[in-house]
PDB file of N, H, CA, C and O in Angstrom:
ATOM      1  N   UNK A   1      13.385  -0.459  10.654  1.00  0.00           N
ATOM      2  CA  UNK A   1      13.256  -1.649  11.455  1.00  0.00           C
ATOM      3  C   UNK A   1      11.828  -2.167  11.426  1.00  0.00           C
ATOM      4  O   UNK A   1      11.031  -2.116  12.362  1.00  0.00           O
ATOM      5  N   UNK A   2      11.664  -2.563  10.475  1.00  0.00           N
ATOM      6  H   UNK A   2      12.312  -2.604   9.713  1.00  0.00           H
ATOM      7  CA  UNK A   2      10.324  -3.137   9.886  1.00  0.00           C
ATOM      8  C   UNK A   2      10.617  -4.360   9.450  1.00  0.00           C
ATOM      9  O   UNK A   2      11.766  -4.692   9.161  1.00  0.00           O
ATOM     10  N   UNK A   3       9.208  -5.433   9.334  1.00  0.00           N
ATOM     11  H   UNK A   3       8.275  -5.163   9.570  1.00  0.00           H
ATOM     12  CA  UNK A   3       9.476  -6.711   8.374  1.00  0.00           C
ATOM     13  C   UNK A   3       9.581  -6.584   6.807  1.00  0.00           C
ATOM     14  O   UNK A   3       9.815  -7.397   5.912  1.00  0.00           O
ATOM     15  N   UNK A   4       9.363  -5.488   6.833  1.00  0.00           N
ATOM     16  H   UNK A   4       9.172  -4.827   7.559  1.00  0.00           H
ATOM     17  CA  UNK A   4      10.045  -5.302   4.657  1.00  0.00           C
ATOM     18  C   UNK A   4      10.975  -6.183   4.391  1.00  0.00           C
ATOM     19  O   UNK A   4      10.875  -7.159   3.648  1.00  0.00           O
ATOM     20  N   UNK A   5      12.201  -5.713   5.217  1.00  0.00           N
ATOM     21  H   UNK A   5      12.282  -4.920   5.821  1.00  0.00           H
ATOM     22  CA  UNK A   5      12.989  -6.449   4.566  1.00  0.00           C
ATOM     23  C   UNK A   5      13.416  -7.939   4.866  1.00  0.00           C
ATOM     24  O   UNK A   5      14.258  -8.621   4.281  1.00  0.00           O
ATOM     25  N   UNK A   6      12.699  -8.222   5.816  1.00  0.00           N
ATOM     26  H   UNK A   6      12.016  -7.668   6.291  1.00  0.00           H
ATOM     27  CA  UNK A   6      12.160  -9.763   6.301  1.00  0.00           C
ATOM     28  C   UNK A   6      12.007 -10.009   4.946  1.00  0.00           C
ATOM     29  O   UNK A   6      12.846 -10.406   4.137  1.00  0.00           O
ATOM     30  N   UNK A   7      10.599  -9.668   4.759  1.00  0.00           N
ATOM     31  H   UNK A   7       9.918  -9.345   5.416  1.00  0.00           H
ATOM     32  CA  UNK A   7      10.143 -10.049   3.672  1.00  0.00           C
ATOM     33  C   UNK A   7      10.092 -10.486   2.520  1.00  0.00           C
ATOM     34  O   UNK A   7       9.481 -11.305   1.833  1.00  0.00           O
ATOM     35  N   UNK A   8      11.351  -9.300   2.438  1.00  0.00           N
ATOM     36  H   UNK A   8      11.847  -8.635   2.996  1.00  0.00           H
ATOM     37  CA  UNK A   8      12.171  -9.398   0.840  1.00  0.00           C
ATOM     38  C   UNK A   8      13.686 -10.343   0.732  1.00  0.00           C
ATOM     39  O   UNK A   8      14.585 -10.287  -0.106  1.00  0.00           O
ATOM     40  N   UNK A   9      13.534 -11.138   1.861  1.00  0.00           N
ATOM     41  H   UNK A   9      12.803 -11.183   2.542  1.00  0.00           H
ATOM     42  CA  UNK A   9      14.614 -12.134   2.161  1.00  0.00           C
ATOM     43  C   UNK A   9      15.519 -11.207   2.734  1.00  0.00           C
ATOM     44  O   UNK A   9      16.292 -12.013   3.254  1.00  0.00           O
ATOM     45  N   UNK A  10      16.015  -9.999   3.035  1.00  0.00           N
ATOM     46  H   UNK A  10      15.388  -9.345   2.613  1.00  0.00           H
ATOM     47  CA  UNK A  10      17.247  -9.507   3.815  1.00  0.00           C
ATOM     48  C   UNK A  10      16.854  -8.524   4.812  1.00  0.00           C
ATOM     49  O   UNK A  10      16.647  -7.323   4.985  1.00  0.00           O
ATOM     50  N   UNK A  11      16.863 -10.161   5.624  1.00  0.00           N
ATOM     51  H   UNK A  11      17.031 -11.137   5.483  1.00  0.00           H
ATOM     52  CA  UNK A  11      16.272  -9.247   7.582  1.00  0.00           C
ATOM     53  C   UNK A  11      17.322  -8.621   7.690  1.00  0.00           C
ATOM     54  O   UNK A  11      17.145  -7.403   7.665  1.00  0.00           O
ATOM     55  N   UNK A  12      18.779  -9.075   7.845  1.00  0.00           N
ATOM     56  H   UNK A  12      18.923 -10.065   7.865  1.00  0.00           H
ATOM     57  CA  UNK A  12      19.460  -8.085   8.294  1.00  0.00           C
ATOM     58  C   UNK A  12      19.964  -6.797   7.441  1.00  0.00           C
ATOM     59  O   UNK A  12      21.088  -6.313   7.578  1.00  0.00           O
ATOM     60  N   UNK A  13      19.338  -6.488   6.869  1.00  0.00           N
ATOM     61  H   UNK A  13      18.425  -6.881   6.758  1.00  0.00           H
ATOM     62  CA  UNK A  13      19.844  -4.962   5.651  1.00  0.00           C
ATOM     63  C   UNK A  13      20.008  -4.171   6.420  1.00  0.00           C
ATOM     64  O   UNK A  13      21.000  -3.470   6.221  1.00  0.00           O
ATOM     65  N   UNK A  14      19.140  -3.852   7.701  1.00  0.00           N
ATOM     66  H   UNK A  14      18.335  -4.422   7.862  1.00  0.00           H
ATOM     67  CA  UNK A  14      19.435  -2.252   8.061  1.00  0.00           C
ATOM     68  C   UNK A  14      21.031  -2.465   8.843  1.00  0.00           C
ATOM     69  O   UNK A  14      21.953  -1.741   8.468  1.00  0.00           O
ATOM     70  N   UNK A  15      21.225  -3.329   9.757  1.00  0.00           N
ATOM     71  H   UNK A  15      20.476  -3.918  10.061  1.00  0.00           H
ATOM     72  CA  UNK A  15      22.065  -3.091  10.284  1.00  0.00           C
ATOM     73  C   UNK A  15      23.418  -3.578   9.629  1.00  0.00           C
ATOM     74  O   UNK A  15      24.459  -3.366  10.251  1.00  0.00           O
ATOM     75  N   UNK A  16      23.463  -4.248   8.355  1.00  0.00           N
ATOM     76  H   UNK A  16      22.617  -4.421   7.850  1.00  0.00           H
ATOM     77  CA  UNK A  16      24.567  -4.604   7.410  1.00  0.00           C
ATOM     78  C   UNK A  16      24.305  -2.977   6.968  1.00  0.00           C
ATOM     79  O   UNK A  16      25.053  -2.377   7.740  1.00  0.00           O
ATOM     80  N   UNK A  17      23.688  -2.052   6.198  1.00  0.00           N
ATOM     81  H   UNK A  17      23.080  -2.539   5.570  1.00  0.00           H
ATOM     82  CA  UNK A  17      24.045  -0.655   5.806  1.00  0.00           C
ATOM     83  C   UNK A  17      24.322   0.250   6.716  1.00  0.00           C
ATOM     84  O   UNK A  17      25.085   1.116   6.289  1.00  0.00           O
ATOM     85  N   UNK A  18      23.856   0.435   8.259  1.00  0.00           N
ATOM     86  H   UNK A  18      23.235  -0.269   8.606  1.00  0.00           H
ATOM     87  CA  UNK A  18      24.083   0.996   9.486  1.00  0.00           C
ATOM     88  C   UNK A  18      25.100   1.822   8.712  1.00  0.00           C
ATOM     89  O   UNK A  18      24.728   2.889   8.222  1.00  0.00           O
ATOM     90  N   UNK A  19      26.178   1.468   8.586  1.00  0.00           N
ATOM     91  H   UNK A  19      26.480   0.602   8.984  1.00  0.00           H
ATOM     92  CA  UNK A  19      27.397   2.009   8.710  1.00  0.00           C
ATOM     93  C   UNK A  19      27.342   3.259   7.430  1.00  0.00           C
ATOM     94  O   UNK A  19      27.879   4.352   7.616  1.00  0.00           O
ATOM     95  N   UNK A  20      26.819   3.012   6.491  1.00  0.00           N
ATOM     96  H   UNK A  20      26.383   2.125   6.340  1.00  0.00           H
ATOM     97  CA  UNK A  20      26.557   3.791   5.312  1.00  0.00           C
ATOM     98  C   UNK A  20      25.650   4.693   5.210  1.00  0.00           C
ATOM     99  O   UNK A  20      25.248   5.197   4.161  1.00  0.00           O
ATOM    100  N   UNK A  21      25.221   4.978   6.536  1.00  0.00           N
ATOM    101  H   UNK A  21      25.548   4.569   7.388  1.00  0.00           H
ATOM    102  CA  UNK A  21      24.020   5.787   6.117  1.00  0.00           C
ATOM    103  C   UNK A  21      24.752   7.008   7.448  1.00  0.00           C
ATOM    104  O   UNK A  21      25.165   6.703   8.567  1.00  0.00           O
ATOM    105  N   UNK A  22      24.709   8.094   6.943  1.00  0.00           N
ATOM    106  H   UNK A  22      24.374   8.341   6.034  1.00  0.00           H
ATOM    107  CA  UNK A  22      25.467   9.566   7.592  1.00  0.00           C
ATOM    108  C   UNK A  22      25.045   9.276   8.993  1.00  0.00           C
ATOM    109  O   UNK A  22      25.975   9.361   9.795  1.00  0.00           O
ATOM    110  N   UNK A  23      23.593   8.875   9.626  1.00  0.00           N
ATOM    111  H   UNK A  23      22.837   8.806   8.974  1.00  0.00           H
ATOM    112  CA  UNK A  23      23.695   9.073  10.749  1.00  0.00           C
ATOM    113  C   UNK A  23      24.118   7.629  11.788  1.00  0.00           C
ATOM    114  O   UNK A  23      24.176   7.459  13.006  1.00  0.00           O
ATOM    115  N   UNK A  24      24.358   6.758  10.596  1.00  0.00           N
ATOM    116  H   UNK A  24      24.310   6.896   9.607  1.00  0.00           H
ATOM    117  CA  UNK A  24      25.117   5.623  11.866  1.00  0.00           C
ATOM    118  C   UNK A  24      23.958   4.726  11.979  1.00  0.00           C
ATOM    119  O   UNK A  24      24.312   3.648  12.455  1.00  0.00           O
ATOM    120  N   UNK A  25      22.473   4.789  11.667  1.00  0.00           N
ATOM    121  H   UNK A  25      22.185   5.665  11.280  1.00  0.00           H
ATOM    122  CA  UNK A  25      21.673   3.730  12.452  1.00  0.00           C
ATOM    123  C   UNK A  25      20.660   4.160  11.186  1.00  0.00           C
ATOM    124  O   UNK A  25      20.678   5.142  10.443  1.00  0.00           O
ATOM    125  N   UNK A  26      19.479   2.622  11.289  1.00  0.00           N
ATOM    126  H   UNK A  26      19.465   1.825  11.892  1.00  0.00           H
ATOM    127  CA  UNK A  26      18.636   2.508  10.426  1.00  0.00           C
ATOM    128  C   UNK A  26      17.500   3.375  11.088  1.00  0.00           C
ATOM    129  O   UNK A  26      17.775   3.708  12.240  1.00  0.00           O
ATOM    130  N   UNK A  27      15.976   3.925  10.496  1.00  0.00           N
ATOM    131  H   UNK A  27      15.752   3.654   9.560  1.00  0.00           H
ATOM    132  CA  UNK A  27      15.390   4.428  10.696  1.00  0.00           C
ATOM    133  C   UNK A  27      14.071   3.912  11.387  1.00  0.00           C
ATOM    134  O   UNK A  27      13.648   2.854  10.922  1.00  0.00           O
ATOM    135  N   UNK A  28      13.317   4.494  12.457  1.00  0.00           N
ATOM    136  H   UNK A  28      13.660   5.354  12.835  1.00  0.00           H
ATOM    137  CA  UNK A  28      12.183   3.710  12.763  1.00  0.00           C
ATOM    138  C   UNK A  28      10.847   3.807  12.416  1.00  0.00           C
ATOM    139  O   UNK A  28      10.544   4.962  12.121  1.00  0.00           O
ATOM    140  N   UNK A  29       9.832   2.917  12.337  1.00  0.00           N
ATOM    141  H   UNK A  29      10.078   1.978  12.578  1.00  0.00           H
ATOM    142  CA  UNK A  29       8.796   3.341  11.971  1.00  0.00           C
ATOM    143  C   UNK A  29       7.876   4.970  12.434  1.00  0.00           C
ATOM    144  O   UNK A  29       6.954   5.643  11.973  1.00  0.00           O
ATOM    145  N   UNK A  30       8.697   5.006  13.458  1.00  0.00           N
ATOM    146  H   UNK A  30       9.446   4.460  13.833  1.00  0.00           H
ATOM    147  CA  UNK A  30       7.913   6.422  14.022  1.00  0.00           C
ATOM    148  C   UNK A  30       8.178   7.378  13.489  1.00  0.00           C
ATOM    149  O   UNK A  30       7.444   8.363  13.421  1.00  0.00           O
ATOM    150  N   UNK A  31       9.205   7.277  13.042  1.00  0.00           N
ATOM    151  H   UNK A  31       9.801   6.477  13.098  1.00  0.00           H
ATOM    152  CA  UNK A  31       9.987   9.176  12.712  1.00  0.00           C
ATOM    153  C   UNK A  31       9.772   8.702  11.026  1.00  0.00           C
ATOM    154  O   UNK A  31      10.050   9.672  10.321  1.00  0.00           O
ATOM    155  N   UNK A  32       9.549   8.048  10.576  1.00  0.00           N
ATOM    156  H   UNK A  32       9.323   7.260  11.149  1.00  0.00           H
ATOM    157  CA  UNK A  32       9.004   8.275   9.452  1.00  0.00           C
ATOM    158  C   UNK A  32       7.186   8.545   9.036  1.00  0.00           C
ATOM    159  O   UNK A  32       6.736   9.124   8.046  1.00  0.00           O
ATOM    160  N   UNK A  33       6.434   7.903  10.169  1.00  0.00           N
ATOM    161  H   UNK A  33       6.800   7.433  10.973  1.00  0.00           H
ATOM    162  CA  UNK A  33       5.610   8.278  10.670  1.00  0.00           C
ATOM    163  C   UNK A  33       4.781   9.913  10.885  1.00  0.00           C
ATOM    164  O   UNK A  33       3.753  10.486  10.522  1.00  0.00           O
ATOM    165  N   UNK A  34       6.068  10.174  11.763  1.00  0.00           N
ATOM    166  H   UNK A  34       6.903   9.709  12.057  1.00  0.00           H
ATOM    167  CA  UNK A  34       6.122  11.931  11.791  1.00  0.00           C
ATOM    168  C   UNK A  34       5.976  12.427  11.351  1.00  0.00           C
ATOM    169  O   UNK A  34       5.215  13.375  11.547  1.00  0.00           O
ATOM    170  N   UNK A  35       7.059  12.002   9.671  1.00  0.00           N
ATOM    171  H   UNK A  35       7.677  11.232   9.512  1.00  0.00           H
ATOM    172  CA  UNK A  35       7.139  13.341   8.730  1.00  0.00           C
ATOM    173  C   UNK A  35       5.596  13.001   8.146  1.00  0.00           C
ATOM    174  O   UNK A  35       5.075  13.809   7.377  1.00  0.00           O
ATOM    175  N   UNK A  36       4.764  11.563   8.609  1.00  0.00           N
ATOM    176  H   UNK A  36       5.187  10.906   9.233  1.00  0.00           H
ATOM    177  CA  UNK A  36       3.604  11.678   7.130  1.00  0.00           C
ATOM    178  C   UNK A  36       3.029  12.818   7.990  1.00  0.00           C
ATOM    179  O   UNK A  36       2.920  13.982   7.607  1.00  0.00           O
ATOM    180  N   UNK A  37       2.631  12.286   9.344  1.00  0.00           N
ATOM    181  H   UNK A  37       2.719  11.340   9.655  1.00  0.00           H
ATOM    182  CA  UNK A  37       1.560  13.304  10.257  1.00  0.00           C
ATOM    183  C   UNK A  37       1.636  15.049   9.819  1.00  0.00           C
ATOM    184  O   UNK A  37       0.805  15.872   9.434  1.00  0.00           O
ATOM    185  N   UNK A  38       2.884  15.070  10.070  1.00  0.00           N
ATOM    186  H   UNK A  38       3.560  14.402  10.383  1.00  0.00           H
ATOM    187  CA  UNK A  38       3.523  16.604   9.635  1.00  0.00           C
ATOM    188  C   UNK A  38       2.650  17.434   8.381  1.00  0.00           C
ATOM    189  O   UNK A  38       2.098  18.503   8.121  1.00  0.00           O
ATOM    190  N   UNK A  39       3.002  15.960   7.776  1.00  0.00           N
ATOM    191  H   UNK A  39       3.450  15.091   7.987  1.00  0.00           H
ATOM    192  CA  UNK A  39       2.672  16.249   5.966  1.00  0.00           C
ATOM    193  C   UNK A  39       1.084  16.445   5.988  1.00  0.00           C
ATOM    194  O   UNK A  39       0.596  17.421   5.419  1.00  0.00           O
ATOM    195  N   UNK A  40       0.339  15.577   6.603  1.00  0.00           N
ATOM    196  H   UNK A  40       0.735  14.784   7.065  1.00  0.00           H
ATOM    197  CA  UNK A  40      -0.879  15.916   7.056  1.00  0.00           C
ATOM    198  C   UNK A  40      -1.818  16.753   7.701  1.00  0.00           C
ATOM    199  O   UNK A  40      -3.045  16.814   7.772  1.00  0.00           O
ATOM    200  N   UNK A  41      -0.425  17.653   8.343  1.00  0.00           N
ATOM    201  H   UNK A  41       0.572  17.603   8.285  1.00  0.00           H
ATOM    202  CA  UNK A  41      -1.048  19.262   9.545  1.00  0.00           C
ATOM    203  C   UNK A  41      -1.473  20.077   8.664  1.00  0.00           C
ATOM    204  O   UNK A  41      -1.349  20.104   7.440  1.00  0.00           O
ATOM    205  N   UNK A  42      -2.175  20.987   9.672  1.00  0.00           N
ATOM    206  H   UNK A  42      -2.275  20.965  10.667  1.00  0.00           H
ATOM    207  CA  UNK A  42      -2.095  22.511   9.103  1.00  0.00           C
ATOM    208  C   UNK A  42      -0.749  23.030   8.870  1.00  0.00           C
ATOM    209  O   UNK A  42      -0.480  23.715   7.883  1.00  0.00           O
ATOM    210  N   UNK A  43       0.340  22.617  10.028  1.00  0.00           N
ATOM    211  H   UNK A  43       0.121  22.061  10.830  1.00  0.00           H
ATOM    212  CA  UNK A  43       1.640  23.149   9.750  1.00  0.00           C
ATOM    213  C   UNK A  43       2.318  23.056   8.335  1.00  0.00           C
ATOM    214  O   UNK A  43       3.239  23.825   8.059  1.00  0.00           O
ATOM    215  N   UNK A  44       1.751  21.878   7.206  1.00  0.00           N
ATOM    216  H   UNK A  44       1.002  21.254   7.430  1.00  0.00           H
ATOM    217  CA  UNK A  44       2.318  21.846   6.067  1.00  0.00           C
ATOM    218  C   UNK A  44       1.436  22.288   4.915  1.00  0.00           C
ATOM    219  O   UNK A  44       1.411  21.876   3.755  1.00  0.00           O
ATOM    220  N   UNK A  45       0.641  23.327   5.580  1.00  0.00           N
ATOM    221  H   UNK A  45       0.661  23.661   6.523  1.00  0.00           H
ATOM    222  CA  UNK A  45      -0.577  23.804   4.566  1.00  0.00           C
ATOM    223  C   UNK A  45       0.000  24.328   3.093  1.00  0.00           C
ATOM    224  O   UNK A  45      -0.615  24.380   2.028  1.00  0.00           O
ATOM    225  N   UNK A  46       1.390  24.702   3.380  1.00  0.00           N
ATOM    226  H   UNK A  46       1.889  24.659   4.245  1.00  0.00           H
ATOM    227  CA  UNK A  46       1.678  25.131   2.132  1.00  0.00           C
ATOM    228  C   UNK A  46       3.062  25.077   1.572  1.00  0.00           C
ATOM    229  O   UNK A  46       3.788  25.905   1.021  1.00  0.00           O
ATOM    230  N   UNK A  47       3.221  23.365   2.021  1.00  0.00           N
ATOM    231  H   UNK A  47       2.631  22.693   2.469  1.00  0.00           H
ATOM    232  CA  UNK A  47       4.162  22.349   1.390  1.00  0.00           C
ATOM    233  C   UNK A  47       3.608  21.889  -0.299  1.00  0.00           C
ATOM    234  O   UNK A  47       2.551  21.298  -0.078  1.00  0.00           O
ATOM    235  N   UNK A  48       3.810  21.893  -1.664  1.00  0.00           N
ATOM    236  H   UNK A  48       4.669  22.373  -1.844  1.00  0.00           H
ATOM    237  CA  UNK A  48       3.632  21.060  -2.665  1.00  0.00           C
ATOM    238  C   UNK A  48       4.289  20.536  -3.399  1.00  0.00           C
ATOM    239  O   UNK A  48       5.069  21.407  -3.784  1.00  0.00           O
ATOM    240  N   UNK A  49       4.579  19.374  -4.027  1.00  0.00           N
ATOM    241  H   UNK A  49       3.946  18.666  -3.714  1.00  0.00           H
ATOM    242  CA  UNK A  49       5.099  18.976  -5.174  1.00  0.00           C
ATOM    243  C   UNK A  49       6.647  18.746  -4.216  1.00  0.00           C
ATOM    244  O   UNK A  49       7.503  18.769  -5.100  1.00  0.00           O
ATOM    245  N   UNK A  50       7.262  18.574  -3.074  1.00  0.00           N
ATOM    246  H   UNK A  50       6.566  18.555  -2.356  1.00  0.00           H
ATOM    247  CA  UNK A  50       8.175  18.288  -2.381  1.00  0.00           C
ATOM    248  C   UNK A  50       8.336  17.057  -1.974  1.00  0.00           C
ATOM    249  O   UNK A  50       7.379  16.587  -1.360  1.00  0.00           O
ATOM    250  N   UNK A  51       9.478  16.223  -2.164  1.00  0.00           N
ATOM    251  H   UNK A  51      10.256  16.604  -2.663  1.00  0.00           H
ATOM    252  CA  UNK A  51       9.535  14.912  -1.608  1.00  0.00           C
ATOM    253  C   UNK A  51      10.596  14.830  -0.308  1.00  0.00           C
ATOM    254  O   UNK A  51      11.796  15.101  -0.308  1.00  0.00           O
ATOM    255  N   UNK A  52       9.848  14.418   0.673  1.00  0.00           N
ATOM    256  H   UNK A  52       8.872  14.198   0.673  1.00  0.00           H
ATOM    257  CA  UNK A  52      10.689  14.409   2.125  1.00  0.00           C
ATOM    258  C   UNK A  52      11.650  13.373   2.149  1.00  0.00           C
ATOM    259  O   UNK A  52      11.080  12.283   2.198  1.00  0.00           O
ATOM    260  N   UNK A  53      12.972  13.272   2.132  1.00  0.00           N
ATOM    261  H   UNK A  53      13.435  14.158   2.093  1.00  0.00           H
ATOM    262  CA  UNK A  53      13.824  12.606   2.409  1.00  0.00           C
ATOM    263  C   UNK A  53      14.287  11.897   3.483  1.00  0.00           C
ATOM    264  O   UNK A  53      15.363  12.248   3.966  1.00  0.00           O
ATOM    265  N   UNK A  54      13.459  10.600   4.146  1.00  0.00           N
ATOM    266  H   UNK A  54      12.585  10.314   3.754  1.00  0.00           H
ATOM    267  CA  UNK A  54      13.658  10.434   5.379  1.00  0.00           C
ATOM    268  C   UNK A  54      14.051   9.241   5.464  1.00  0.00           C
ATOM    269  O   UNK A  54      13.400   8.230   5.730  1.00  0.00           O
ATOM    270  N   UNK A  55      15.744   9.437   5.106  1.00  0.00           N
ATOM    271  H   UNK A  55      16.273  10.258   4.890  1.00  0.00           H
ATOM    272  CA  UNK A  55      16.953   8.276   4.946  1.00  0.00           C
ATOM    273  C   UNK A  55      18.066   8.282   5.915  1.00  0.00           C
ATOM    274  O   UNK A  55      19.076   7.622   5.671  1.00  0.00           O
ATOM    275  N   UNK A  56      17.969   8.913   6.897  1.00  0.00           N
ATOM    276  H   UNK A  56      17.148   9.449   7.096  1.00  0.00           H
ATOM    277  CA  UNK A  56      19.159   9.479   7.733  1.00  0.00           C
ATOM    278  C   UNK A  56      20.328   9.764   7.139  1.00  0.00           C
ATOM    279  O   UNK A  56      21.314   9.263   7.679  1.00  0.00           O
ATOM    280  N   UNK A  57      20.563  10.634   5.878  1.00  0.00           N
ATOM    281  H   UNK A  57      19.762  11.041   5.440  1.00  0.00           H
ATOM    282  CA  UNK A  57      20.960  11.522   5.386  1.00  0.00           C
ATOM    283  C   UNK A  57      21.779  10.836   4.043  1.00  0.00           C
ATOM    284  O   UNK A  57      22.601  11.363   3.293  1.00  0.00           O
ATOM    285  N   UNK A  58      21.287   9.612   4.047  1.00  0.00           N
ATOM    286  H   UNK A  58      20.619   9.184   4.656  1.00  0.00           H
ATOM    287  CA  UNK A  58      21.751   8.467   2.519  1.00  0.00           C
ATOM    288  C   UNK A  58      21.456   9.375   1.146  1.00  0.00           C
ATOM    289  O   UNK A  58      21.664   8.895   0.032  1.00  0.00           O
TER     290      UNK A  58
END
């Protein structure tokens, strides 16, 4: 729920795919947010070469 897809001419994408994506709803800037912070801790000191999937389960 960002202007991306404003942007890219299709404001309404998230909630036209809503339905297609496993958990029912589009994603928000925060919880994608999260995973960067995460990615940024000490807690992911010894995460590499991994790509986080944060699609609500698409």
């Amino acid at each position: 729920y960002t202007e991306m897809h404003a942007d890219g001419g299709e404001a309404g994408r998230v909630e036209r795919l809503a339905s297609a994506i496993p958990m029912g709803r589009g994603g928000e800037a925060e919880e994608v947010a999260e995973a960067i912070v995460w990615l940024a801790s000490e807690a992911a000191s010894y995460v590499t070469g991994s790509i986080i999937d944060a699609a609500g389960g698409r």
